[in-house]
C-alpha positions in Angstrom: 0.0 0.0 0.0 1.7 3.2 -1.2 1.2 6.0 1.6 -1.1 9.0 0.9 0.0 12.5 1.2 -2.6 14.9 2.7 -0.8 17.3 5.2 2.5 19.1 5.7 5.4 19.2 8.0 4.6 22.0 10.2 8.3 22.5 10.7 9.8 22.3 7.0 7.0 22.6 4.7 7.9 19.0 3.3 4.5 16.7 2.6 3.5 13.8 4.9 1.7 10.5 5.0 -1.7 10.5 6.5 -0.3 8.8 8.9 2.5 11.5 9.6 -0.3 14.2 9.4 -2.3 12.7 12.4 0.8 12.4 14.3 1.7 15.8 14.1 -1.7 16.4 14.7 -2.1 14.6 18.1 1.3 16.4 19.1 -0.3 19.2 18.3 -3.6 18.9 20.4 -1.4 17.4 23.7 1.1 19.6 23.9 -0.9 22.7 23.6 -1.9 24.0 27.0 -5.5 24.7 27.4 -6.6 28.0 26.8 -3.4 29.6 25.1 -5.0 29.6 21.1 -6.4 32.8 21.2 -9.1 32.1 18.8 -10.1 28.5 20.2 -9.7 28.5 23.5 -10.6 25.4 24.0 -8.3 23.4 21.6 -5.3 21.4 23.5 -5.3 19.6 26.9 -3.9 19.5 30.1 -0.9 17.6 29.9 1.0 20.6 29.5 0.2 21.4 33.1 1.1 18.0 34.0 4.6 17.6 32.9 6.4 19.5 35.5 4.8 17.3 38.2 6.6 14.0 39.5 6.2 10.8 36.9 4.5 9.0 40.0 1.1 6.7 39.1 -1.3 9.7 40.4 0.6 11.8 37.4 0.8 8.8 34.8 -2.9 8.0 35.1 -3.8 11.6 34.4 -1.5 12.3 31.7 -2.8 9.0 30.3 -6.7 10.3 30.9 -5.8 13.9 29.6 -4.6 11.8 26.5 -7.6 10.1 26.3 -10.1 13.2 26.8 -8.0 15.1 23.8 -7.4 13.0 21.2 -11.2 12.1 21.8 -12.5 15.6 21.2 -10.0 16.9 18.7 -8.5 13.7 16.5 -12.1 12.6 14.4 -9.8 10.7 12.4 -8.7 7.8 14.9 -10.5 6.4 18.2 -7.9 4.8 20.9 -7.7 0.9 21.8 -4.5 2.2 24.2 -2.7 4.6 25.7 0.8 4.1 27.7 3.8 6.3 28.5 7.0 5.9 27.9 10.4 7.6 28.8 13.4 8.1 26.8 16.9 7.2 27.1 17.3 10.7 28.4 15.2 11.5 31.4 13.2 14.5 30.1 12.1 12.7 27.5 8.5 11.6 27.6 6.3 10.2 24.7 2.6 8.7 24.8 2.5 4.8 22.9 -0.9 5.2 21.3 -2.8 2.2 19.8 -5.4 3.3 17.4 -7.9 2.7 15.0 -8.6 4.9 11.9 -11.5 5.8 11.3 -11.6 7.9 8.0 -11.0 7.2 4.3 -9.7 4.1 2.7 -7.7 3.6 5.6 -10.8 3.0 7.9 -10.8 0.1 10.6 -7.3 -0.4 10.2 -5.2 -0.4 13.0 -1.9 1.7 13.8 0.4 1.9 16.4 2.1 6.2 17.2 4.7 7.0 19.3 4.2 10.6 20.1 6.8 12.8 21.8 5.7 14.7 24.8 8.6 16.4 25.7 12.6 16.0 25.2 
């Protein structure tokens, strides 16, 4: 299956896979804090608030459930089977394992596996 192009790297300009797109989408939507787009207010989640706090289980489960709640009401493209953290070699690095299941276009019902960087 050859990948489809529908977005662009919001970095270099460079086009990217559908795939690509929704990741940078979802990095988008987690790592923006709540409140801070000035004309949607409401885009992002609360993660950002959450990153400065201890890695403890108390702070994993709602990083994990902030996750959840985002991607939910911003990402129409996928629905979530599973959500985990993960650090990095280095210890500020932090990305969300996400186990999804598209829900748009030819690609529908298929599933996909993104590892999303947090932080680092």
């Amino acid at each position: 299956m050859t990948a489809r192009y529908i977005g662009l790297n919001a970095s270099t300009g460079q086009q990217l896979s559908d795939l690509d797109h929704i990741r940078q989408s979802i990095r988008k939507i987690l790592t923006t804090p709540l409140r801070s787009r000035v004309m949607r207010r409401e885009v992002g989640s609360l993660i950002p608030d959450l990153l400065d706090k201890p890695l403890n289980g108390k702070t994993r489960m709602q990083v994990m459930a902030a996750t959840v709640m985002a991607i939910s009401a911003w990402e129409p493209r996928v629905e979530l089977a599973r959500v985990q953290l993960q650090t990095g070699e280095e210890a500020s690095e932090l990305f969300v394992d996400l186990e999804l299941t598209r829900r748009d276009g030819p690609a529908a019902g298929q599933s996909a596996n993104l590892l999303v960087p947090l932080k680092g």
